[in-house]
C-alpha positions as CSV (number, residue, x, y, z in Angstrom):
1,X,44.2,-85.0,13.8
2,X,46.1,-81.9,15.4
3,X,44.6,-78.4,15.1
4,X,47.1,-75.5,15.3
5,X,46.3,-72.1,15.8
6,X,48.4,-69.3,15.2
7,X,48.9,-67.1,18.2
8,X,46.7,-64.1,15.7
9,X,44.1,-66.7,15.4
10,X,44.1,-67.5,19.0
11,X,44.2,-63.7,20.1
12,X,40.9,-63.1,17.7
13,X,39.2,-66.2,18.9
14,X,39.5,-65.0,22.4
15,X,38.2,-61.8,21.6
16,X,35.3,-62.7,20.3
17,X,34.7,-64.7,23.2
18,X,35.3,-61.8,25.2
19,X,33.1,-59.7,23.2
20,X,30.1,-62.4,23.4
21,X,30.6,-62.5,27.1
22,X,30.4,-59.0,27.7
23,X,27.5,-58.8,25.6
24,X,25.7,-61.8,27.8
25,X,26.6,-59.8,31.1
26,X,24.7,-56.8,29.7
27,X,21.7,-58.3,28.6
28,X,21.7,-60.5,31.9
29,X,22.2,-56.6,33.6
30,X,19.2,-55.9,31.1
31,X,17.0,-58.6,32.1
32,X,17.3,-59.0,36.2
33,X,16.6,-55.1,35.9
34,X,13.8,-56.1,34.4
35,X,12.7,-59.0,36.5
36,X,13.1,-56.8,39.5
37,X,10.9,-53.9,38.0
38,X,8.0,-57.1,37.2
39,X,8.2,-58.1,41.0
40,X,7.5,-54.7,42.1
41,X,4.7,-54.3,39.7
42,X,3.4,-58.1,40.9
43,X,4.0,-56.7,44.6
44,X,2.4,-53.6,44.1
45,X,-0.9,-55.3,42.5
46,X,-1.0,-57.5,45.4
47,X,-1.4,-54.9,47.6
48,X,-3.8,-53.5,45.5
49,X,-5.8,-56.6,45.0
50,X,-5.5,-56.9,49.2
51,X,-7.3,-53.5,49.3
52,X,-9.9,-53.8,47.0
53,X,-10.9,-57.0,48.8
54,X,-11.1,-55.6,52.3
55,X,-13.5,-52.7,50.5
56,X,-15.5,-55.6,48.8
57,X,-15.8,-57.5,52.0
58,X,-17.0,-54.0,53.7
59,X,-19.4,-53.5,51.6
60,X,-20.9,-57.0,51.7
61,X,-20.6,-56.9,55.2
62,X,-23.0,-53.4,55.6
63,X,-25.6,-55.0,53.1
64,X,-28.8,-56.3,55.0
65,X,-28.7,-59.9,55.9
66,X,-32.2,-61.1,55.2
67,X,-33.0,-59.0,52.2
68,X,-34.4,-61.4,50.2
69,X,-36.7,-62.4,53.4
70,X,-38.0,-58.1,53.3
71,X,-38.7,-58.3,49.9
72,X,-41.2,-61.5,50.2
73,X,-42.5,-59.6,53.2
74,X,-43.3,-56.7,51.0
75,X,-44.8,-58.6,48.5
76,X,-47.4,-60.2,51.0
77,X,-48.9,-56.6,52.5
């Protein structure tokens, strides 16, 4: 079974192939744009994150060690 296309039929079918792969290029423009914006944000909250440990860790590190021991003390006077 042969298929023929006329060449109009031909010149529309590779049109709309055209059109469908300019329309993928775009939204692949579209979406690494948008992957690259996410990474930024991700890289940006890691930093963050970083930062808010080292406070954390600060703060544990200036709390008394043997609090729990001083309040049993105080209890006994």
């Amino acid at each position: 079974m042969t298929t023929t296309f006329s060449l109009d039929d031909l010149a529309a079918r590779t049109e709309a192939l055209l059109s469908r792969y300019e329309a993928l290029a775009h939204a692949h423009t579209e979406l690494q744009a948008q992957l690259n914006a996410t990474l930024q944000e991700r890289d940006s909250l890691r930093l963050r994150l970083q930062a808010a440990r080292a406070r954390i860790d600060t703060l544990i590190a200036q709390l008394p060690v043997n609090q729990s021991t001083h309040s049993a003390d105080q209890e006994e006077a």
